[in-house]
N, CA and C atoms of all chains as a GROMACS GRO file, in nm:
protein
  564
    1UNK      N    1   0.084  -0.121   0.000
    1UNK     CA    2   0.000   0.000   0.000
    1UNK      C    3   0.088   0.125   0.000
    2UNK      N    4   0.143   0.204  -0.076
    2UNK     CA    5   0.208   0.292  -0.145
    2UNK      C    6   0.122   0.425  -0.143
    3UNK      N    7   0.175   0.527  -0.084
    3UNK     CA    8   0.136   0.665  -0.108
    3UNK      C    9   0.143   0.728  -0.261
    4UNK      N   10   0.066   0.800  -0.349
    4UNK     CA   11   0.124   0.834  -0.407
    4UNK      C   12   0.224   1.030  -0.369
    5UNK      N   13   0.306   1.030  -0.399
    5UNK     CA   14   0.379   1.148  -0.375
    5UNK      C   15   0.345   1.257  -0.496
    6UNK      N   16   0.244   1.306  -0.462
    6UNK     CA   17   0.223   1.477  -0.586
    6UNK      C   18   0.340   1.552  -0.578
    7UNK      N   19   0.358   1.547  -0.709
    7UNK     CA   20   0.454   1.607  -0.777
    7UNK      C   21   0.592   1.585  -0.692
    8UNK      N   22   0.613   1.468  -0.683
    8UNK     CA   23   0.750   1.398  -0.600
    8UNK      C   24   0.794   1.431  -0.504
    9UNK      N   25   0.699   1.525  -0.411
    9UNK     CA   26   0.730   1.606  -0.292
    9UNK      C   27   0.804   1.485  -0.168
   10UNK      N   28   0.744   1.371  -0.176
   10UNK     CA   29   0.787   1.279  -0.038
   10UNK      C   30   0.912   1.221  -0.121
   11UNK      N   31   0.918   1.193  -0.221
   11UNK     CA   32   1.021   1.135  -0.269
   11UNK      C   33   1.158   1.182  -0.202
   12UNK      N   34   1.183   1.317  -0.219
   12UNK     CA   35   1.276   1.345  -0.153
   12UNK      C   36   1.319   1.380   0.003
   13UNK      N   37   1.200   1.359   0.048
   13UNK     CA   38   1.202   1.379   0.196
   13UNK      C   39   1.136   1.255   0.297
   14UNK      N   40   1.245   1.170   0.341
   14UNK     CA   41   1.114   1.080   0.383
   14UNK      C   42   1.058   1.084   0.526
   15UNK      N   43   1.058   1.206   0.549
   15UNK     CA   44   0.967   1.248   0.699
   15UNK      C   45   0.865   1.320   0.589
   16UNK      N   46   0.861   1.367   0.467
   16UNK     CA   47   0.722   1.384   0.446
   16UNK      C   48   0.663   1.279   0.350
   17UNK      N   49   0.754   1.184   0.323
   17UNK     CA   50   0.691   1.057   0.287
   17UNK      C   51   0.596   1.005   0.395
   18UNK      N   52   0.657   0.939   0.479
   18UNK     CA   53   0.548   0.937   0.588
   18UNK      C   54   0.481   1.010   0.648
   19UNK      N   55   0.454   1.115   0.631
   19UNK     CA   56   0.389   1.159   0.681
   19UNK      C   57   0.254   1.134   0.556
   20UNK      N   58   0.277   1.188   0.416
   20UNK     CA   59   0.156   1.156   0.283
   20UNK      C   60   0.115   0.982   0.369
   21UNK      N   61   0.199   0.858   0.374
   21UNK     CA   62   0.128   0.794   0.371
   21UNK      C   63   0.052   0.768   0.486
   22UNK      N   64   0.055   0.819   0.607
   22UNK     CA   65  -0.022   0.831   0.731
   22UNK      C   66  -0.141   0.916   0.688
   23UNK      N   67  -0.157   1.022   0.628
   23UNK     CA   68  -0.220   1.096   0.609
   23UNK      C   69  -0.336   1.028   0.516
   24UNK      N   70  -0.266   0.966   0.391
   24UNK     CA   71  -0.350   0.878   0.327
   24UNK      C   72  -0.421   0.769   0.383
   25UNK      N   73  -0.346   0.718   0.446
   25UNK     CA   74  -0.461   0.633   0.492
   25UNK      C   75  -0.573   0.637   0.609
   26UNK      N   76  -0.543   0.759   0.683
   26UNK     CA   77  -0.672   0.859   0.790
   26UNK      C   78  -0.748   0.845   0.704
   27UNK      N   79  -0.705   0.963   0.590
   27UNK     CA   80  -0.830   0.958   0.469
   27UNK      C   81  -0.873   0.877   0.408
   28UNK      N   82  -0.845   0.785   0.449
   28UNK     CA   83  -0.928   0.684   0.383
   28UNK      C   84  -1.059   0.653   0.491
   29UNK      N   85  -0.992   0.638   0.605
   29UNK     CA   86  -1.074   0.589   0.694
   29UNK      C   87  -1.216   0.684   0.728
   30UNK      N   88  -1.160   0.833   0.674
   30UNK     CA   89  -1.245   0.905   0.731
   30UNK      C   90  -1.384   0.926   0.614
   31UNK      N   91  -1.305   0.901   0.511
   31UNK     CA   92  -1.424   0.889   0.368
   31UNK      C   93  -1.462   0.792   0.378
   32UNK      N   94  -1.451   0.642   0.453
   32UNK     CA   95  -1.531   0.581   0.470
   32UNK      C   96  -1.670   0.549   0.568
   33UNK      N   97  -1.606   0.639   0.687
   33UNK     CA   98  -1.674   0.681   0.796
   33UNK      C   99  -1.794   0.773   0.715
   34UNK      N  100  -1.776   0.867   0.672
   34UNK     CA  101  -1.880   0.949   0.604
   34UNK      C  102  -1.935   0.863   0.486
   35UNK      N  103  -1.932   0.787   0.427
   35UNK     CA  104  -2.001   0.718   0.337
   35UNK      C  105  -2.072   0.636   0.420
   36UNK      N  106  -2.029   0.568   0.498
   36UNK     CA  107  -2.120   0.473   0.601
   36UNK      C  108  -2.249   0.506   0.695
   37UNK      N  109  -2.172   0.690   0.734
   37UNK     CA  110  -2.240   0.711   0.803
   37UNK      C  111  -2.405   0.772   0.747
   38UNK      N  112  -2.337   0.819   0.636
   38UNK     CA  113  -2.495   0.830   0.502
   38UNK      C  114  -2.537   0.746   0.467
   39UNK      N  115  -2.486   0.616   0.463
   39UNK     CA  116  -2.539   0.492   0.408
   39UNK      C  117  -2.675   0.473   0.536
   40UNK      N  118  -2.634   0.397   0.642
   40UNK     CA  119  -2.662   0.376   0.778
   40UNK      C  120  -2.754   0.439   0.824
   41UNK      N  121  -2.743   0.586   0.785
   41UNK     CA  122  -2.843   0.675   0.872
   41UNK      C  123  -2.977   0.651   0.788
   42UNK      N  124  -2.970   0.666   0.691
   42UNK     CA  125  -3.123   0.608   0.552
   42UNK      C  126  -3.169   0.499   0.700
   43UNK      N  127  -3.057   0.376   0.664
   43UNK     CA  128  -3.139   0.233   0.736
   43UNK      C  129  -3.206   0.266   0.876
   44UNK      N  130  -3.135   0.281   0.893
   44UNK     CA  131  -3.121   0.345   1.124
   44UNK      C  132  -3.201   0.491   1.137
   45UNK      N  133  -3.240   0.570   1.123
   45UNK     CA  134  -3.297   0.711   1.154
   45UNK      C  135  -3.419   0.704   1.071
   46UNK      N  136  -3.515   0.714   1.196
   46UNK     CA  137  -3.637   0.736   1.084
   46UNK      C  138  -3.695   0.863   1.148
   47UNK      N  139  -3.741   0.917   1.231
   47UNK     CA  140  -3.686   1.085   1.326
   47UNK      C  141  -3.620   1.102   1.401
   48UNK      N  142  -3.510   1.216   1.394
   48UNK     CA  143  -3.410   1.239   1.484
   48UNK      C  144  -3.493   1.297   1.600
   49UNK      N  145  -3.463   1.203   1.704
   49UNK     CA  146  -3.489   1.264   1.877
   49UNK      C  147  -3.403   1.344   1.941
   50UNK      N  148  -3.418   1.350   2.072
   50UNK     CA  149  -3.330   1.392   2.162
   50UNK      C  150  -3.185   1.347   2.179
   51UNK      N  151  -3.192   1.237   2.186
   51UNK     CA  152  -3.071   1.126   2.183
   51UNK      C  153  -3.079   1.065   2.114
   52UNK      N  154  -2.962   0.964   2.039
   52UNK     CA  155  -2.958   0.862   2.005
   52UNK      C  156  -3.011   0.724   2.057
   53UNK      N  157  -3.117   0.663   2.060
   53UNK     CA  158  -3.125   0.567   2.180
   53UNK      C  159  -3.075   0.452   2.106
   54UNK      N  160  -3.071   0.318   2.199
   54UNK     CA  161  -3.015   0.233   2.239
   54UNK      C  162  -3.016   0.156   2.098
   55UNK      N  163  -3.137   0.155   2.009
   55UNK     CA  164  -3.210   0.088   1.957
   55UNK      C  165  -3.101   0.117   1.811
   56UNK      N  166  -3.082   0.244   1.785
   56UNK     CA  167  -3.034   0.276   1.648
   56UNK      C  168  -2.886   0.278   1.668
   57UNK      N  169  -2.870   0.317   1.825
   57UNK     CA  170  -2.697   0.290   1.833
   57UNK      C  171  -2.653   0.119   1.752
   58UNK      N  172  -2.731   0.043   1.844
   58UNK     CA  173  -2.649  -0.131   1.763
   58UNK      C  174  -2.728  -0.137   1.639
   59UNK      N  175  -2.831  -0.036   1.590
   59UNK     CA  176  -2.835  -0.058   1.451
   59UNK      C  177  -2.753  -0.039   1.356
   60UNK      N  178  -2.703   0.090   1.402
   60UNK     CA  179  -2.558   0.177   1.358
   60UNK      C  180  -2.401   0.070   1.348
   61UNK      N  181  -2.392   0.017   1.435
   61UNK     CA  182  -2.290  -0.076   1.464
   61UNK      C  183  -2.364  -0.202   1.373
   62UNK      N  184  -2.432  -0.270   1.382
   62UNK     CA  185  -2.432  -0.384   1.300
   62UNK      C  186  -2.454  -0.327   1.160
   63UNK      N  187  -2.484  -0.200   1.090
   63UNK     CA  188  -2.456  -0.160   0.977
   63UNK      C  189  -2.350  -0.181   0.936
   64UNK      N  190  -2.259  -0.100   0.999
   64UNK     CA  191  -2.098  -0.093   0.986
   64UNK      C  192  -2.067  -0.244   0.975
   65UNK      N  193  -2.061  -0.308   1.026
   65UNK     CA  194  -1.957  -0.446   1.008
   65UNK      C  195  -2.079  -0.519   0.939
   66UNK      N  196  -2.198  -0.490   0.883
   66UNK     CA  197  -2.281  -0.594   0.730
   66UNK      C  198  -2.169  -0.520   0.622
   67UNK      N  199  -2.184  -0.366   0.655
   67UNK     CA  200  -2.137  -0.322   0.524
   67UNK      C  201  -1.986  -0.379   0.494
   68UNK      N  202  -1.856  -0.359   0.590
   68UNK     CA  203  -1.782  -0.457   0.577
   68UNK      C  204  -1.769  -0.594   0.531
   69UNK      N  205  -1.850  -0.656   0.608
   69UNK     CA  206  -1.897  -0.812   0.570
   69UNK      C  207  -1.948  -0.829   0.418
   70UNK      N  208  -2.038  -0.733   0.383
   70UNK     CA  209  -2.035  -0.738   0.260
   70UNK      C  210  -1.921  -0.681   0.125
   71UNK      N  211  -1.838  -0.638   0.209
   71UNK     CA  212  -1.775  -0.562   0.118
   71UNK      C  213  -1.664  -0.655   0.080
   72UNK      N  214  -1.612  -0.737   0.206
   72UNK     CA  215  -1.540  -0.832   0.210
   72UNK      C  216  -1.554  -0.986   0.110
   73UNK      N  217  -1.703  -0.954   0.146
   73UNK     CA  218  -1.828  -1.113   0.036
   73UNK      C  219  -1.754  -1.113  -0.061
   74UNK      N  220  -1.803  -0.988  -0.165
   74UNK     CA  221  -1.788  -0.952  -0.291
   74UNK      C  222  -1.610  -0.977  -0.316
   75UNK      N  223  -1.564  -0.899  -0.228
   75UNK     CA  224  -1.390  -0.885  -0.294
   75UNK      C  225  -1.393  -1.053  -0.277
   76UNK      N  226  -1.364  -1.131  -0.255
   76UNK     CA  227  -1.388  -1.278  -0.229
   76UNK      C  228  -1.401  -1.366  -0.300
   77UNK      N  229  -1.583  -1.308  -0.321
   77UNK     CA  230  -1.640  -1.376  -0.431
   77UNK      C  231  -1.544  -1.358  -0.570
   78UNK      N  232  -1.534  -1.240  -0.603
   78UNK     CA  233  -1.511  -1.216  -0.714
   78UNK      C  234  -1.343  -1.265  -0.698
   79UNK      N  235  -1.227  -1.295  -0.619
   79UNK     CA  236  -1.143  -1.392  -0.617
   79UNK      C  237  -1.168  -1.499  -0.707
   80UNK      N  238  -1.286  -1.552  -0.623
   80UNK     CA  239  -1.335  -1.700  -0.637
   80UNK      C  240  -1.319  -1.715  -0.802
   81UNK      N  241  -1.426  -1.634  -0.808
   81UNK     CA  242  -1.463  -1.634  -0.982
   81UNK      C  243  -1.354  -1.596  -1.113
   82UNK      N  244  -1.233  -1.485  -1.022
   82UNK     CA  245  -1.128  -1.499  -1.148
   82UNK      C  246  -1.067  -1.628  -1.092
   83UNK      N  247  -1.059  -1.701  -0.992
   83UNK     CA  248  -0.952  -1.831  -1.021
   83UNK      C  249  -1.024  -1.898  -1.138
   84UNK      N  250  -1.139  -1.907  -1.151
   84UNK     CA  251  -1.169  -2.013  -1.236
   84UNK      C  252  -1.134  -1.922  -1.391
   85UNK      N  253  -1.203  -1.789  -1.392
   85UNK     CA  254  -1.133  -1.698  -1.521
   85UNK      C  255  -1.011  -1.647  -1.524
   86UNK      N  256  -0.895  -1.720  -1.529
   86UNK     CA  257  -0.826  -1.668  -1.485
   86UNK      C  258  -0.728  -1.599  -1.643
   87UNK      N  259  -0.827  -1.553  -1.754
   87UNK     CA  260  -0.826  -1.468  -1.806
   87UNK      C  261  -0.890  -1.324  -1.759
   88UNK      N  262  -0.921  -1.316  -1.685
   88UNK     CA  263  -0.940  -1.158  -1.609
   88UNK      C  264  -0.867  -1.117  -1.484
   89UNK      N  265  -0.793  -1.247  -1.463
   89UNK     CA  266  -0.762  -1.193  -1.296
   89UNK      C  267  -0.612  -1.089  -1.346
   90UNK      N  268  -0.551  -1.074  -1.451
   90UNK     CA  269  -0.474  -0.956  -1.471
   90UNK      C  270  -0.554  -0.830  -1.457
   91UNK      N  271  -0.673  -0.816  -1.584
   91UNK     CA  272  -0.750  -0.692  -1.576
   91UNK      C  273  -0.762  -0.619  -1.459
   92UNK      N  274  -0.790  -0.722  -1.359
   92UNK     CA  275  -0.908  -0.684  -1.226
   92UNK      C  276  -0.784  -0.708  -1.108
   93UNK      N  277  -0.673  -0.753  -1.116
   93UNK     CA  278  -0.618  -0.772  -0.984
   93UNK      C  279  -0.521  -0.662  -0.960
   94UNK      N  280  -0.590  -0.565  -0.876
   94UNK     CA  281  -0.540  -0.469  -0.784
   94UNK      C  282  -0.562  -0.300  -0.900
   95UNK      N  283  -0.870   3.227  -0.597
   95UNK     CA  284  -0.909   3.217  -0.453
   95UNK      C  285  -0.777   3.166  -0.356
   96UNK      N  286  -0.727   3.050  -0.411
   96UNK     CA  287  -0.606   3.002  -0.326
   96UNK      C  288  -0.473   3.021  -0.375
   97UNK      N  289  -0.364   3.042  -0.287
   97UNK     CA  290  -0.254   3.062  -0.358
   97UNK      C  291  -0.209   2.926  -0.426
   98UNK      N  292  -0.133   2.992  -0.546
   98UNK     CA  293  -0.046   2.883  -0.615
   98UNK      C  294   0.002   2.769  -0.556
   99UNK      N  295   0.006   2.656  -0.604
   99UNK     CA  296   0.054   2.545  -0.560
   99UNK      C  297   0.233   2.575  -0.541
  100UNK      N  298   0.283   2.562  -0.445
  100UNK     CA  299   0.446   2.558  -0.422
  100UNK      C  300   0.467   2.735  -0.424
  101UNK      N  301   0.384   2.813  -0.486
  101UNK     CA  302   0.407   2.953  -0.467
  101UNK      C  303   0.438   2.993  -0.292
  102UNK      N  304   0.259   2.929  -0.275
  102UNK     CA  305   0.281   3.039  -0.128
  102UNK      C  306   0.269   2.852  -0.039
  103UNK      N  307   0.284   2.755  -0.130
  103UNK     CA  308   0.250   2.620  -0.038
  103UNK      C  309   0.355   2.608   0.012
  104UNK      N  310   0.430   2.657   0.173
  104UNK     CA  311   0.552   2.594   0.239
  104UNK      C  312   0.690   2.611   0.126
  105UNK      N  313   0.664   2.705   0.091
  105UNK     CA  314   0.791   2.744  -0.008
  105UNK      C  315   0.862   2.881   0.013
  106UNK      N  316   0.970   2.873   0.084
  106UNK     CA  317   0.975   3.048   0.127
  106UNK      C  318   1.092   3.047   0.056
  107UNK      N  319   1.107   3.180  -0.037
  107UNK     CA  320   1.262   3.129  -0.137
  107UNK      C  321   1.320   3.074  -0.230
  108UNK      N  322   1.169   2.975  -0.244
  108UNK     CA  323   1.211   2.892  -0.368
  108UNK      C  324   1.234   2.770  -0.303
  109UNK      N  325   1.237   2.744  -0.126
  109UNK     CA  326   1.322   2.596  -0.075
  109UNK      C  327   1.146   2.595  -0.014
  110UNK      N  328   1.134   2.427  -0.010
  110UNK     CA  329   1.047   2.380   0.020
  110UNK      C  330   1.073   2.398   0.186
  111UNK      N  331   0.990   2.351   0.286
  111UNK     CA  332   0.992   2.334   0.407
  111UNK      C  333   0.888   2.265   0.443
  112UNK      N  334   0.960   2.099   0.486
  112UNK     CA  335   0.824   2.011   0.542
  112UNK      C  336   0.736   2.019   0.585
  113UNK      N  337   0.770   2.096   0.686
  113UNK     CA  338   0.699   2.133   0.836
  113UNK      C  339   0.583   2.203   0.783
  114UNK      N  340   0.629   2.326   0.737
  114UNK     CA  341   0.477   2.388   0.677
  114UNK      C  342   0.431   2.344   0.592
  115UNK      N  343   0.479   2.239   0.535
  115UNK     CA  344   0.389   2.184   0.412
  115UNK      C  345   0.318   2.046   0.479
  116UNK      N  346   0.342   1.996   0.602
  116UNK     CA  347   0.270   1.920   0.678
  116UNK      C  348   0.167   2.000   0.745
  117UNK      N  349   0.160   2.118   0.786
  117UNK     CA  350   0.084   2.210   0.879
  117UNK      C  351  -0.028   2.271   0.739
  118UNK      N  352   0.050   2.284   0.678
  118UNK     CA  353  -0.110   2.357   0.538
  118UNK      C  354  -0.164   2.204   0.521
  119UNK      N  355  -0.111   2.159   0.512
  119UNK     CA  356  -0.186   2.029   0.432
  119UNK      C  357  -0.316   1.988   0.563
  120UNK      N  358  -0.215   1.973   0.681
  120UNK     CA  359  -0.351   1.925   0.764
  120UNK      C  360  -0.421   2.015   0.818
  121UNK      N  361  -0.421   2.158   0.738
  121UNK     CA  362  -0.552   2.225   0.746
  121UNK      C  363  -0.648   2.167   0.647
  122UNK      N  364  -0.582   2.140   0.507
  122UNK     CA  365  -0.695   2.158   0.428
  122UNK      C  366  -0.774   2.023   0.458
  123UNK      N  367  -0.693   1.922   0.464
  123UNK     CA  368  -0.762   1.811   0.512
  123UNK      C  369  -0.878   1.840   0.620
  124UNK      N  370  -0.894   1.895   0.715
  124UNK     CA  371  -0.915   1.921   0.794
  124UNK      C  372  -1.061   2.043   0.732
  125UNK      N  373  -1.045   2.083   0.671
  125UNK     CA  374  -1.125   2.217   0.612
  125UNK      C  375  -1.236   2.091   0.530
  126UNK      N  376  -1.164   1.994   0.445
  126UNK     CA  377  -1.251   1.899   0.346
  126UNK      C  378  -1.301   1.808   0.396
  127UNK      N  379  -1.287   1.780   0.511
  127UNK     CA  380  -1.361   1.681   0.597
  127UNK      C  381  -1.488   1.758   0.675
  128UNK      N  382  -1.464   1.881   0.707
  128UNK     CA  383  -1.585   1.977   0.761
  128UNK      C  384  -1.656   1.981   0.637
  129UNK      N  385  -1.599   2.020   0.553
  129UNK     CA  386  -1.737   2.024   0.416
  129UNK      C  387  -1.750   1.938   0.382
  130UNK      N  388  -1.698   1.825   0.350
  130UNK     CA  389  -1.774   1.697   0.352
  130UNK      C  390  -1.898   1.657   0.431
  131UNK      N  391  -1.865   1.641   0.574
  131UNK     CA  392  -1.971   1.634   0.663
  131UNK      C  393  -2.053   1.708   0.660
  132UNK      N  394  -2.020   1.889   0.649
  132UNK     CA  395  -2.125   1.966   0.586
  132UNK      C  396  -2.248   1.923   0.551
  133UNK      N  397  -2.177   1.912   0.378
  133UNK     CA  398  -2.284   1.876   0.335
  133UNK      C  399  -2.382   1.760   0.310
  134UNK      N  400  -2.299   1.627   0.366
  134UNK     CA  401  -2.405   1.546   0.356
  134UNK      C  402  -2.495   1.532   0.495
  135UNK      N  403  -2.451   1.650   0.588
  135UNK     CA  404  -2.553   1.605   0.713
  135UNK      C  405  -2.684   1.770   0.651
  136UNK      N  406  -2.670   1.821   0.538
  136UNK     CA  407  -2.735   1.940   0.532
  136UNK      C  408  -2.764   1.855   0.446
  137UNK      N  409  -2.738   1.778   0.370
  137UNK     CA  410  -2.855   1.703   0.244
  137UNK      C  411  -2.968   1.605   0.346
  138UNK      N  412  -2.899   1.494   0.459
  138UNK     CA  413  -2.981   1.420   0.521
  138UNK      C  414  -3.103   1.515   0.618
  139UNK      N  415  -3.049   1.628   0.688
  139UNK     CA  416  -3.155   1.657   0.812
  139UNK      C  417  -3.231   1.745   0.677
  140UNK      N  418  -3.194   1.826   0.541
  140UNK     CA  419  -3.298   1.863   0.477
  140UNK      C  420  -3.394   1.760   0.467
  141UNK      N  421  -3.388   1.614   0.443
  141UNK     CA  422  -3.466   1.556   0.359
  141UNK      C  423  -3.524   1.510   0.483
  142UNK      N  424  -3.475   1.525   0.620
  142UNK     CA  425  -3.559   1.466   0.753
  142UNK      C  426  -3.660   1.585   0.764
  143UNK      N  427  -3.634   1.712   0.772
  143UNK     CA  428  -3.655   1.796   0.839
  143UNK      C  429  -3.789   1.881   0.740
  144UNK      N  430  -3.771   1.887   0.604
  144UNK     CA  431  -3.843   1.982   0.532
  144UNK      C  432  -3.887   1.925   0.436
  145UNK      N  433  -4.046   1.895   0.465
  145UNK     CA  434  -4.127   1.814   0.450
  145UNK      C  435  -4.196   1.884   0.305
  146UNK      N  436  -4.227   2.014   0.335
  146UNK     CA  437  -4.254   2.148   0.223
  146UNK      C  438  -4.178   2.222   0.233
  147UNK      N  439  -4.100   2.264   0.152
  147UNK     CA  440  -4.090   2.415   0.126
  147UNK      C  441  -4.168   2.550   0.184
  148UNK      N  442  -4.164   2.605   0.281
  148UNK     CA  443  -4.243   2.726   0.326
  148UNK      C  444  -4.204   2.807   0.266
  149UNK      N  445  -4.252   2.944   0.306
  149UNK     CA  446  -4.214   3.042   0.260
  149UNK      C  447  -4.089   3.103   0.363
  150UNK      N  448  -4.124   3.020   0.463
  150UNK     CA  449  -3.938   3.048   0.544
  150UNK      C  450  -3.942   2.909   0.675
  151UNK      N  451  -3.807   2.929   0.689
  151UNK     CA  452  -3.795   2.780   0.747
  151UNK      C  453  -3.852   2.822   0.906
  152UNK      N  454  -3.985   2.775   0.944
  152UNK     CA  455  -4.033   2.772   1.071
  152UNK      C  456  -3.997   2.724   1.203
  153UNK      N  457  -4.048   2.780   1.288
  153UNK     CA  458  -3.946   2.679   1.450
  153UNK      C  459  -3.930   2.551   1.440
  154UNK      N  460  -4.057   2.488   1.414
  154UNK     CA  461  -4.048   2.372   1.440
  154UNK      C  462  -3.938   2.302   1.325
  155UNK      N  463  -3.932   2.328   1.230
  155UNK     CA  464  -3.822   2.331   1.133
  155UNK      C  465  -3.713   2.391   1.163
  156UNK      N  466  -3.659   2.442   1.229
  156UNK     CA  467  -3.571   2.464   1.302
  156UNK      C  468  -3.532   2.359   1.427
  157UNK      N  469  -3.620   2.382   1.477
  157UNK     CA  470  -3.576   2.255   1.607
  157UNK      C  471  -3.549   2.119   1.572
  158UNK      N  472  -3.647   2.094   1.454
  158UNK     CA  473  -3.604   1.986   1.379
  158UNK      C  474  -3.441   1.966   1.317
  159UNK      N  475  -3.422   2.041   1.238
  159UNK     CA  476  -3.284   2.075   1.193
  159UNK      C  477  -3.202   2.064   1.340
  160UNK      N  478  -3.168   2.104   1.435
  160UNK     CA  479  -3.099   2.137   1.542
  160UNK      C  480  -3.063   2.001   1.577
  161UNK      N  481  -3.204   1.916   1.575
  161UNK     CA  482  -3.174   1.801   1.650
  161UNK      C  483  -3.116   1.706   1.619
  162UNK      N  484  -3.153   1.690   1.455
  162UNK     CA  485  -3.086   1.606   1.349
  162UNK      C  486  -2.962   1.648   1.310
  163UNK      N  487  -2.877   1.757   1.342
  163UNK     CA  488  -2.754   1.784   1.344
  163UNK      C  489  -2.641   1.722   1.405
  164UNK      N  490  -2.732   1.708   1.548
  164UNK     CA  491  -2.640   1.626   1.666
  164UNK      C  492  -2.690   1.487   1.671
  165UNK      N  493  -2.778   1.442   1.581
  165UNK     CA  494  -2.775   1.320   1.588
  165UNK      C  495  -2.696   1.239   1.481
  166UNK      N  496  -2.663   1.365   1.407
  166UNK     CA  497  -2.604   1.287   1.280
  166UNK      C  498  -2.463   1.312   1.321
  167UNK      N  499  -2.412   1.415   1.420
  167UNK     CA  500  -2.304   1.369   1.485
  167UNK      C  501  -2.283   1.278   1.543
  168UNK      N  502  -2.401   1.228   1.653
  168UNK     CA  503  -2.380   1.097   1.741
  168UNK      C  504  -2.357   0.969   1.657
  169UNK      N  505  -2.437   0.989   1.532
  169UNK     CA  506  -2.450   0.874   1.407
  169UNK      C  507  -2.331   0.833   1.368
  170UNK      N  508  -2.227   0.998   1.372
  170UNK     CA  509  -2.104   0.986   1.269
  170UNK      C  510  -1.954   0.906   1.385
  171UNK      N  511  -1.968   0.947   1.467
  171UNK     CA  512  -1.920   0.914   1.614
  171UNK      C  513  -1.961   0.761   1.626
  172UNK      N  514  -2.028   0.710   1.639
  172UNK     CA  515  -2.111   0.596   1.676
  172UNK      C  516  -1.995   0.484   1.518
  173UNK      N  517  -2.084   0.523   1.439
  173UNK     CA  518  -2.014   0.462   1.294
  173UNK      C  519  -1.844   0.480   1.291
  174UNK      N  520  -1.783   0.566   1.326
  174UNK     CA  521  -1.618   0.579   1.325
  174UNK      C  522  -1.579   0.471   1.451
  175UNK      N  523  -1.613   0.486   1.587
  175UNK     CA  524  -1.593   0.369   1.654
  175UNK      C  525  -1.611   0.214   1.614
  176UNK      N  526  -1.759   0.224   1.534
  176UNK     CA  527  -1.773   0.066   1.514
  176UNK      C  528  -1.649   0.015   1.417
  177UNK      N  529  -1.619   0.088   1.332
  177UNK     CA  530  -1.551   0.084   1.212
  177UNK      C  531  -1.407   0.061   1.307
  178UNK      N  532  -1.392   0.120   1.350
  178UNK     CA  533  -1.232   0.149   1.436
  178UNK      C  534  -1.221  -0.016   1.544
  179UNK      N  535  -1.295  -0.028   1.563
  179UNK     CA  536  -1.304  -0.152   1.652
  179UNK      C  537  -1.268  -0.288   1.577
  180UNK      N  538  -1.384  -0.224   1.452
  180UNK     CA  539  -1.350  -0.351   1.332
  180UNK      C  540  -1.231  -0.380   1.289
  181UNK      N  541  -1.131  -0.247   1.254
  181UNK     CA  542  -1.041  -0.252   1.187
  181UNK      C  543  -0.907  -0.335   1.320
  182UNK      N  544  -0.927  -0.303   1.459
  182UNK     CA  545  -0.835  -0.339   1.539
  182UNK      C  546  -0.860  -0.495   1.550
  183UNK      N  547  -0.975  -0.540   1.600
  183UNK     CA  548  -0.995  -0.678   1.570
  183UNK      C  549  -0.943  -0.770   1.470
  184UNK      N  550  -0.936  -0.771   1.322
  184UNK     CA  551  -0.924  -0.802   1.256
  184UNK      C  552  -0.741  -0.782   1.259
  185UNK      N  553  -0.698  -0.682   1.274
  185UNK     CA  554  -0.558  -0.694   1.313
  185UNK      C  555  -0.552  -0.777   1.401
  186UNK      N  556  -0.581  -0.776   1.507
  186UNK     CA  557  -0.531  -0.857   1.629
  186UNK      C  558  -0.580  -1.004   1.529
  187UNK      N  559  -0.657  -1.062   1.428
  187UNK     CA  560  -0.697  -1.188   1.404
  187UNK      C  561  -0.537  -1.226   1.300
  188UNK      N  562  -0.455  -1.105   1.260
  188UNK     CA  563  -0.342  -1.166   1.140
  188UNK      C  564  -0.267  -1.226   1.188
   0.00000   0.00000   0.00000
């Protein structure tokens, strides 16, 4: 998992090499957090109350790790399916 | 609107300098993650909150909005933990 370096800035420095690839991968985490958390809220929120109660909190949480779980299915599945094509697994691998 | 890339980005002189080019950067990051969240918690509590179009947004449309703000914080909070838990688990499973 490789940072890329804009316009070769970490290349030559590798305290800001690491630093792009720390940075990159927050952002990742955090664009996934906001995609989830729009995903999730559709399923889980049907009027916002006072609080969050109990009910939509572990709805919230078992969202998150289906959506994982599913996300995981698919990358998997679709393993599965280039071993047997394994005229596509160049196209499609990585 | 923004200065030049490498003009005014952590460049004093013509010599780069990490440090400020680590310190701008994790503003903007930081700036694109607020508008991110922005706007998709102003697309979700619109579509919770404003049922019609008035001719101006009323209290109760207001209080509505208010509440669904902080719930879509508790939502976003709630979802970054589950996610964060997931991701440590699954380490601890390699």
């Amino acid at each position: 998992m490789e940072a890329s370096s804009p316009a070769g800035l970490g290349a030559t420095d590798p305290q800001l090499q690491h630093f792009i690839e720390v940075e990159t991968q927050k952002q990742r985490f955090q664009q996934l957090v906001h995609q989830m958390t729009e995903l999730c809220w559709e399923k889980c929120m049907d009027k916002p109350g006072p609080k969050l109660d109990s009910r939509a909190e572990t709805c919230f949480v078992n969202c998150v790790e289906r959506f994982i779980d599913t996300s995981q299915f698919i990358l998997n599945r679709l393993e599965q399916t280039q071993k047997s094509k394994s005229a596509f697994s160049e196209s499609l691998s990585d | 609107m923004e200065g030049g890339f490498g003009s005014e980005f952590g460049a004093a002189g013509g010599k780069l300098d990490p440090g400020l080019i680590m310190e701008q950067v994790k503003v903007q990051i930081a700036v694109a993650n607020a508008q991110e969240l922005l706007q998709r918690m102003t697309d979700k509590c619109f579509r919770k909150c404003i049922g019609k179009p008035g001719s101006s947004l009323d209290n109760s449309e207001q209080k509505c909005i208010a509440m669904c703000m902080d719930r879509y914080m508790d939502a976003w909070n709630t979802v970054s933990r589950a996610y964060n838990s997931r991701l440590q688990r699954e380490r601890a499973n390699m």
